[in-house]
C-alpha angles and dihedrals in degrees: 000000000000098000083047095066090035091066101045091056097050116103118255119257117265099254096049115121123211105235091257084052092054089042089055095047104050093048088055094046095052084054106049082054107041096040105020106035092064094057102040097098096050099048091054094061100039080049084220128103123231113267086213102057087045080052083051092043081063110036077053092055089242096138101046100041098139094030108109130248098254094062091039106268130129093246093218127135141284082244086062091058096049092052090048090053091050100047100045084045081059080070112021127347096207086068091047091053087054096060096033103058082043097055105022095042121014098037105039095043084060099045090041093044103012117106124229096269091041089052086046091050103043119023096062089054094042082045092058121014118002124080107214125212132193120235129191107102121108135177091261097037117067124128081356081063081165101055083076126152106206116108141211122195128197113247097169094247101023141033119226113214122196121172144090116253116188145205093025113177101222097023109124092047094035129121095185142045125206091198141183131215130141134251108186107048089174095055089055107210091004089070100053106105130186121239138181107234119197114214090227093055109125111253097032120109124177106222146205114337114236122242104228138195096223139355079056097162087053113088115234110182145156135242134214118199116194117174090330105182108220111183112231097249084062086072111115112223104327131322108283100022091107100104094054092041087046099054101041089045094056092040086068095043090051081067098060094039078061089060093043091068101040086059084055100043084051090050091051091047096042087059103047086054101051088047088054090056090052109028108086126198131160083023100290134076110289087235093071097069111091096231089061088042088053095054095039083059088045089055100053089044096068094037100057083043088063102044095056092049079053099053101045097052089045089044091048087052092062094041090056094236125134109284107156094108088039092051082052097057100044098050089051103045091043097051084046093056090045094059096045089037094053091044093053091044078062101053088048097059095050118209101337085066091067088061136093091230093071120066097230099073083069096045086053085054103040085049104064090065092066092074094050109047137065087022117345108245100255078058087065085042088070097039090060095046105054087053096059088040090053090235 
């Protein structure tokens, strides 16, 4: 009876999914399979998503998972999310970006910052229509995101921005911009404010659409802001709040660009396995030998590594507990394992895998861009290092 109670009390293991998790997983799953499998490969090279699957992200309540009921969300978790990212990368990561700058950064730095107007206005459209984009990256502001050139001046009633801000996931389907300029040249970093940015706000223009090497079907633009008039109540948080707005923004996002990449590392694996099953040399499957059993193991090691560093920092997140050096770490490892996880799935493969007509050439593409944005991995790397270091 006392190990009994022992073990009801004990708390539940970090990959274990409440029914309604597993209920939520496994829809999205299923969907990802059965409507976006079949046009990955023709998205990727259009280098354009389907308007219809993004109509389907919505009717499904994909691009408004934390945003409550009463603005027409489907009030869920971050862990959701998280959950939703991973499972569509699985099949294709330009879908999981999609979602993920949507829900982990759009939508929770308005229902963290926004103020009540702002949250009646614009959750119950980005809940159900419009697709959102982040905005604060420029050509001579990187990893430096607060060395940033655009400008916004105060008018009284209205801000002027004026500025170019490059490689900006959504772009080119987005409605709405969560954008960063600053207004205080003189104060550096203290100056930089957050604004919502309509696409339809005189003066805005999205701009050329980069030619990527993966990620294709995920738009990546630019935008040129000249003289863009941004009324005051479109302020996020106060003026020069952008910075703080800005970093914890993107430490929640880190989180689902790890799981991103664990979707992809799982899709990789997923596919040299079953190719090992189906590949035969020597007259016997390849996967009976013991070196592509070895690599296979390798493979699901560091997969299953990662998705627990994921968890746990999505599941801190939840909780309300400190998260920041966990996101790091997540997002690094996870973007490490995708990589290694993609090439392998190559060599496994042989020389087929080097080809178009097999789906592990794109993973090894789309994989190379997880250890670049959001924070490039020497970035987490930082970040890392100053915890431990107590800075």
């Amino acid at each position: 009876m006392a190990t009994a109670a022992r073990a009801d009390a004990a708390p539940p293991p970090l990959t274990a999914l409440s029914e309604e998790e597993r209920l939520f997983q496994s829809t999205v799953r299923r969907f990802a399979q059965e409507q976006i499998r079949p046009y990955v490969r023709e998205m990727d090279e259009a280098g354009v998503f389907r308007k219809d699957i993004i109509r389907r992200f919505f009717e499904m309540g994909l691009m408004g998972i934390e945003i409550p009921e009463e603005y027409g969300g489907q009030g869920g978790s971050f862990f959701q999310a998280v959950l939703a990212v991973e499972e569509l990368s699985a099949v294709d990561p330009s879908a999981g970006v999609i979602v993920d700058v949507q829900n982990t950064l759009c939508i929770n730095a308005l229902m963290r910052w926004g103020t009540p107007e702002q949250k009646s206005r614009y959750l119950p459209a980005l809940a159900s229509r419009t697709v959102g984009a982040y905005a604060l990256s420029e050509a001579g502001s990187g990893s430096d995101a607060f060395a940033m050139a655009s400008r916004a001046e105060d008018r009284g009633s209205h801000f002027v921005l004026n500025g170019r801000k490059l490689w900006i996931t959504n772009a080119a389907e987005a409605g709405l911009f969560l954008l960063f300029a600053n207004a205080s040249p003189e104060a550096g970093y203290r100056g930089i404010t957050a604004f919502l940015v309509e696409r339809e706000f005189a003066g805005f223009t999205v701009g050329k659409k980069e030619d990527k090497l993966g990620i294709r079907a995920s738009s990546t633009c630019e935008l040129i802001l000249d003289h863009c008039q941004v009324p005051r109540e479109n302020v996020v948080g106060e003026a020069g709040q952008g910075y703080k707005i800005a970093m914890e923004t993107l430490n929640e996002g880190r989180i689902a660009i790890g799981a991103q990449m664990i979707g992809l590392a799982r899709g990789a694996l997923d596919h040299a396995a079953a190719y090992a099953r189906e590949r035969k040399q020597f007259g016997r499957a390849i996967g009976e030998f013991q070196g592509v059993q070895f690599e296979l193991a390798k493979m699901a090691i560091d997969v299953e590594a990662a998705r627990l560093l994921v968890y746990n920092a999505a599941r801190l997140k939840d909780a309300g507990l400190p998260f920041q050096t966990e996101a790091a770490m997540a997002k690094y490892f996870a973007s490490e394992i995708a990589e290694r996880a993609a090439s392998k799935a190559i060599e496994i493969h042989g020389g087929v895998g080097f080809t178009k007509d097999y789906p592990v050439e794109k993973l090894y593409r789309d994989a190379k861009i997880g250890r670049i944005y959001e924070g490039t991995s020497n970035i987490q790397l930082l970040t890392i290092a100053k915890k431990l270091l107590g800075k």
